[in-house]
Wavefront OBJ file of the C-alpha trace (Angstrom):
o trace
v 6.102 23.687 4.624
v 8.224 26.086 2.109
v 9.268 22.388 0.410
v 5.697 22.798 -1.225
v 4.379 26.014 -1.866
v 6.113 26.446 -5.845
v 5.702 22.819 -6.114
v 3.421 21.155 -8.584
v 2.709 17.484 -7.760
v 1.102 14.481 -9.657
v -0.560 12.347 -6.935
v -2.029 8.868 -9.109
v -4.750 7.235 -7.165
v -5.105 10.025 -5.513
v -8.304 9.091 -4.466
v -7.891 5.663 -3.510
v -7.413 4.308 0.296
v -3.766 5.799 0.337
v -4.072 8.887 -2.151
v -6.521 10.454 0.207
v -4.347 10.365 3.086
v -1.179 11.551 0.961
v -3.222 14.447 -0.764
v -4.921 16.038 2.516
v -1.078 15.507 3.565
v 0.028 17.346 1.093
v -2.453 20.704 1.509
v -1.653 20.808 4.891
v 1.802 20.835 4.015
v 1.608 24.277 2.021
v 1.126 22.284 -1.485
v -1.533 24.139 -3.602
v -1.266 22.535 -7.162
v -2.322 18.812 -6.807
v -3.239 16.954 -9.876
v -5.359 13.940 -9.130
v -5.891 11.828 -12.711
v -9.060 9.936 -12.724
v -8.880 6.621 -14.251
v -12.101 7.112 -16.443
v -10.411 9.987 -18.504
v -6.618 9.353 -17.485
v -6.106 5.377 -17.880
v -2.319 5.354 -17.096
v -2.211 1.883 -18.902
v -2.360 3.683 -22.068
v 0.853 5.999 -23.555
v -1.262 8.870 -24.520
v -3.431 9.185 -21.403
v 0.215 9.671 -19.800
v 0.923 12.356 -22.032
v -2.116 13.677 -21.800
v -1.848 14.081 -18.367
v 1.664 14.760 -18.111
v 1.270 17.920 -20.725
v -1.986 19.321 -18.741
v -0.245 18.975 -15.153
v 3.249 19.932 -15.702
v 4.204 18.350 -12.611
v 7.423 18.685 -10.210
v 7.214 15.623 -8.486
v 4.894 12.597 -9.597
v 3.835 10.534 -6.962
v 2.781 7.064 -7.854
v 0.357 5.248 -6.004
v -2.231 4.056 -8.666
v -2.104 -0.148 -8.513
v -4.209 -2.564 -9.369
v -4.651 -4.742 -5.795
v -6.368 -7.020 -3.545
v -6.346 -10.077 -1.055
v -4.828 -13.821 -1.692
v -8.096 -14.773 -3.434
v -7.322 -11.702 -5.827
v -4.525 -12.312 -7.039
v -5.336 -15.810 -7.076
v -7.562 -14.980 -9.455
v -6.541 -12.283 -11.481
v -2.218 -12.982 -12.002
v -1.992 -11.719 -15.507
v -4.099 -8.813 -14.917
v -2.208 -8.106 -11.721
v 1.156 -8.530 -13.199
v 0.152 -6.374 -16.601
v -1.753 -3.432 -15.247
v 0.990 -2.651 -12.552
v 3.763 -3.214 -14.480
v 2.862 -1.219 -18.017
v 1.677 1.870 -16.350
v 4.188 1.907 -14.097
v 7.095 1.698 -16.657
v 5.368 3.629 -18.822
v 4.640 6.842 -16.212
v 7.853 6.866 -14.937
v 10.000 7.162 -18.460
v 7.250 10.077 -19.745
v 8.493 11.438 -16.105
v 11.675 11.796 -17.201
v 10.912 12.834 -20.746
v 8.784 15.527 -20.107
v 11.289 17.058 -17.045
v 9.846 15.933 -14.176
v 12.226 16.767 -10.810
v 11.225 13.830 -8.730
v 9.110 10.234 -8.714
v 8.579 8.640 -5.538
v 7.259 5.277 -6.183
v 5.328 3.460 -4.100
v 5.923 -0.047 -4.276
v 4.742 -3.171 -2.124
v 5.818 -5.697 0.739
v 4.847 -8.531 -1.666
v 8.315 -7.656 -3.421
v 9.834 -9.486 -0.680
v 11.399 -12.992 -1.271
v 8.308 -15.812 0.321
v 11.107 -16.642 2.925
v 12.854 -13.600 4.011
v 14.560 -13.552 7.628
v 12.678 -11.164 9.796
v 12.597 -7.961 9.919
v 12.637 -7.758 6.813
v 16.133 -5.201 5.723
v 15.761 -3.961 2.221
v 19.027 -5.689 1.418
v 17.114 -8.962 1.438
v 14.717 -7.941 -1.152
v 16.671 -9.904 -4.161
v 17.123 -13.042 -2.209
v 14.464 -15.193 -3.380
v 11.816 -15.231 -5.278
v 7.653 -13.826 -3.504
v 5.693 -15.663 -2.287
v 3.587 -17.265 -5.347
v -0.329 -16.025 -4.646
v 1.027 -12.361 -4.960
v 4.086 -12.957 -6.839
v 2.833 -11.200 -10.492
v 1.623 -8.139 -8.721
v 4.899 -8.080 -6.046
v 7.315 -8.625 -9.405
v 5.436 -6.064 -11.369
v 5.930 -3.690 -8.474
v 9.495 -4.611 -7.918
v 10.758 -3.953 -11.591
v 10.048 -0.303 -11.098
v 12.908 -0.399 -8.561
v 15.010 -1.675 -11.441
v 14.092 0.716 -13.456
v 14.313 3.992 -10.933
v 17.963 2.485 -10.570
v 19.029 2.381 -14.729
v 17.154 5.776 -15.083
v 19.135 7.031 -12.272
v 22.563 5.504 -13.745
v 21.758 6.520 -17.461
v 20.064 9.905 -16.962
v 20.277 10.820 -13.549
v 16.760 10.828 -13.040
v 15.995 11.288 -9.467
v 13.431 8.575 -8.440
v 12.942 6.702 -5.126
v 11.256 3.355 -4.301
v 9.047 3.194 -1.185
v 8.136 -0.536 0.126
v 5.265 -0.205 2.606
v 3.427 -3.300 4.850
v -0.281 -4.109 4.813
v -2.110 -0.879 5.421
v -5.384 -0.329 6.939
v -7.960 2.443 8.288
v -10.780 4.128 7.528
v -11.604 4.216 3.601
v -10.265 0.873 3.099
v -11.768 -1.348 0.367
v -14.432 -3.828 2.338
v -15.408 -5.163 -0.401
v -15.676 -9.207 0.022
v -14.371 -10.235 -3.200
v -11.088 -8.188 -3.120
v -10.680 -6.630 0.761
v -7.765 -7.640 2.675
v -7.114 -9.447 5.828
v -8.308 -6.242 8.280
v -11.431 -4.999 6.372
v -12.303 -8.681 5.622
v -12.218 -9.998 9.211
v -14.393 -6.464 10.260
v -17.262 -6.969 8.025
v -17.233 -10.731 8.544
v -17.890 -9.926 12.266
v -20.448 -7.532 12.034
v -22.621 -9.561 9.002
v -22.596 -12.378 11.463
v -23.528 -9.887 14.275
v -26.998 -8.503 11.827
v -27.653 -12.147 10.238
v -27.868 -13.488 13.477
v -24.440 -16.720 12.762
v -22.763 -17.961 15.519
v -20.096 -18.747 13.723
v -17.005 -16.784 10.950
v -14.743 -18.227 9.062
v -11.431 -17.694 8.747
v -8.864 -18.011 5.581
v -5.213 -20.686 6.732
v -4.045 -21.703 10.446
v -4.290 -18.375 12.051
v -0.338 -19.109 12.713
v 0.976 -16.778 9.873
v 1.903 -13.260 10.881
v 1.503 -10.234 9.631
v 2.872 -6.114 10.001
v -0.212 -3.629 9.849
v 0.777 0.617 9.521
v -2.166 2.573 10.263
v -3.099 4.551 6.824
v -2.226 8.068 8.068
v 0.895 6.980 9.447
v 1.676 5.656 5.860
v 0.285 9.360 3.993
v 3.430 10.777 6.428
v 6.118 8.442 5.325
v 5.426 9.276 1.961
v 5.325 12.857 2.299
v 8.159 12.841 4.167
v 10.193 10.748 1.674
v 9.220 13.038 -1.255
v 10.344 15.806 0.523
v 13.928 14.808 2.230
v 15.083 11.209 0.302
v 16.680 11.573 -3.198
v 18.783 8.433 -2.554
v 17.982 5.058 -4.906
v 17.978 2.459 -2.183
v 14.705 1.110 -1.375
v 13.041 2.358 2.080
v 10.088 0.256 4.360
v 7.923 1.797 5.712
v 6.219 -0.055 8.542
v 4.580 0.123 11.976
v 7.656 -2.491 13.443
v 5.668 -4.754 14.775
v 4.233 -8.514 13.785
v 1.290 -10.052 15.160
v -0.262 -13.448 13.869
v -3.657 -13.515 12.365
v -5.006 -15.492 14.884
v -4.494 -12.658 17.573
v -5.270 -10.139 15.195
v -8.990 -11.999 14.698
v -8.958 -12.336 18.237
v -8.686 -8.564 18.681
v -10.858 -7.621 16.183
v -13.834 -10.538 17.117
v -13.259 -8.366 20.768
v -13.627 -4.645 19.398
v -16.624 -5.669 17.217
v -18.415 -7.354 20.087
v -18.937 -10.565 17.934
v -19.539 -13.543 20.357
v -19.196 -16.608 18.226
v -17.218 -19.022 17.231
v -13.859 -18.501 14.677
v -13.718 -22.175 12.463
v -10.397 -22.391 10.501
v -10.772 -23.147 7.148
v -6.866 -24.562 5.983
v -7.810 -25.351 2.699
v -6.972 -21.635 1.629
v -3.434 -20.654 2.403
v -2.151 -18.965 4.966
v 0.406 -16.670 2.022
v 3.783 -15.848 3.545
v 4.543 -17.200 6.720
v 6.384 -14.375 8.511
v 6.208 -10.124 7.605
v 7.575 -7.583 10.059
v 9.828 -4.950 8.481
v 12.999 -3.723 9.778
v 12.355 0.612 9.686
v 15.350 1.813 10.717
v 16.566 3.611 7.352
v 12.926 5.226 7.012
v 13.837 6.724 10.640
v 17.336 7.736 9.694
v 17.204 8.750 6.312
v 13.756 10.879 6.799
v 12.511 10.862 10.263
v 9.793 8.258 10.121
v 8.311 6.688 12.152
v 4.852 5.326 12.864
v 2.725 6.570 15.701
v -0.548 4.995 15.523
v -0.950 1.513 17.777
v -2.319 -1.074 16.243
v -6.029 -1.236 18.711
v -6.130 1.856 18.353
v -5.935 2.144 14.490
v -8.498 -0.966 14.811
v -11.002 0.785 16.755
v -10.980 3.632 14.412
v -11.035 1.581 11.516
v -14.001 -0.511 13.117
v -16.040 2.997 13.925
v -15.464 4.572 10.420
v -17.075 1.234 8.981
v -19.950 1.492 11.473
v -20.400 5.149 10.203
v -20.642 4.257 6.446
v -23.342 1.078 7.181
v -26.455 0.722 9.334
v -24.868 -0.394 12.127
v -24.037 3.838 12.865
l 1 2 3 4 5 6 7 8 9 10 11 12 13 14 15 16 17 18 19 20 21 22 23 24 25 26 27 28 29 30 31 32 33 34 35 36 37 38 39 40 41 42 43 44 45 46 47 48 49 50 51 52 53 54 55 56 57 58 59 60 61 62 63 64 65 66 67 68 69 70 71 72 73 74 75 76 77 78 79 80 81 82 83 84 85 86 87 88 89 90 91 92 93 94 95 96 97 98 99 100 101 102 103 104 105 106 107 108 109 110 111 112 113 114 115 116 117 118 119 120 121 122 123 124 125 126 127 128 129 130 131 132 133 134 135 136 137 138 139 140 141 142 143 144 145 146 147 148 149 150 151 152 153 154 155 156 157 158 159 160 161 162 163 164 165 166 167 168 169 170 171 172 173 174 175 176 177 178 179 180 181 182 183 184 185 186 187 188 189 190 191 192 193 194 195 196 197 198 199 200 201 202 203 204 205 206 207 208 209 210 211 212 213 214 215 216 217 218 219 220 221 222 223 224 225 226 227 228 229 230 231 232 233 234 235 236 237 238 239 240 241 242 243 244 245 246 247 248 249 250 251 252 253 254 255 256 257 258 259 260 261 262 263 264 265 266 267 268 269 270 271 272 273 274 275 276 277 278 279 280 281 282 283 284 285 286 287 288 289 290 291 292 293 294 295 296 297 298 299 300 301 302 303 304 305 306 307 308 309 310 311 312 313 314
């Protein structure tokens, strides 16, 4: 709690699925000067908004957690714009971070990093083995260079930033949205439009046989509170739930908690993305006492009521 009071902290996106999370965190934690930079008057893709902001916060500690993101047909989609956007304000935040004296920057970087084949769990020291896999791979590079450069900035100035790779999040305030949601918020709102529109019958993105790591959105806010406060090391750190499950179970779960009675029809002309993510979580635990609490029906059914709050179905 006394790690915050005289701190003053830059939280980007801020008000995005994450930020929320990581800002309430934060208050609760004693913090009482959070900056949150809109994008409409702070676009952190352009060198002057950055000093703009940079000057009017005065910051201790940036946090970055503004991204440009979305499912496999996303980034399908949208490569350059993925790849661009993430990388330039990214670079571009964390050297004015350093130029204009800021303590700490805790990046928060992305699973999609990870080499397409990557034995499982995934250990950080596997992260330069390979190359992503290639619907994601722009916005998983763009993400990963900012490891490369917390690690020269560190050599050359000692500038103390850290690089946080988390899985697939999900919860309440998630992005439902069916042109850029993920797997979790997808699959919900697919069940319950087929529940009011009266279908028998969703359908489903690959095989089902892929599998996937899901950490409960609060459970991520607290690994990367915890991180800013206690890890000032430059090796990358998961931060995951520990756990895989494939998405045809995870459907299966989901089809359950949303009462939807139909039938699930495979469609395999889309692809399943990479075949295999469960992290190994071990250094988060060791280096900063991390670990995730919420279990994975449980983070469902509270994701699954929040979106039943915010719709008709409430």
């Amino acid at each position: 709690m006394k790690f915050w009071m005289d701190k003053k902290v830059v939280v980007t996106g801020g008000t995005g699925f994450l930020g929320r999370g990581v800002v309430r965190l934060l208050k609760q934690r004693g913090c009482e000067n959070i900056f949150v930079p809109s994008s409409e008057k702070y676009d952190l893709r352009q060198l002057p908004a950055i000093q703009s902001m940079l000057r009017k916060a005065k910051p201790d500690i940036v946090i970055h957690l503004a991204a440009v993101v979305g499912g496999i047909g996303t980034n399908r989609e949208n490569p350059a714009k993925f790849f661009y956007d993430n990388i330039i304000m990214g670079v571009q935040l964390l050297d004015q971070a350093y130029r204009f004296g800021v303590k700490k920057f805790v990046t928060v970087g992305t699973i999609c990093a990870y080499p397409k084949f990557t034995p499982v769990p995934f250990k950080e020291e596997h992260l330069w083995d390979g190359y992503p896999e290639e619907t994601n791979a722009p916005y998983g590079l763009a993400k990963k260079m900012l490891l490369v450069q917390s690690h020269a900035y560190r050599q050359q100035y000692g500038f103390n930033a850290i690089y946080l790779l988390p899985v697939n999040l999900y919860g309440p305030n998630d992005n439902f949205s069916p042109d850029s949601s993920h797997v979790i918020p997808a699959l919900i709102k697919k069940c319950f439009d087929a529940q009011r529109n009266k279908r028998h019958c969703i359908v489903v993105w690959g095989t089902g046989r892929a599998t996937r790591e899901f950490l409960y959105v609060d459970d991520a806010a607290r690994g990367v509170v915890l991180a800013a406060e206690r890890y000032n090391k430059p090796d990358p750190v998961n931060l995951g739930a520990g756990f895989e499950v494939s998405i045809e179970n995870l459907v299966k779960r989901i089809v359950h908690l949303t009462g939807f009675q139909g039938r699930i029809m495979w469609d395999t002309s889309f692809p399943d993305g990479q075949p295999r993510r469960r992290l190994d979580t071990s250094r988060a635990k060791k280096e900063f006492g991390f670990q995730a609490k919420t279990r994975l029906d449980v983070g469902l059914t509270k994701t699954i009521r929040w979106y039943k709050s915010q719709t008709d179905l409430g």
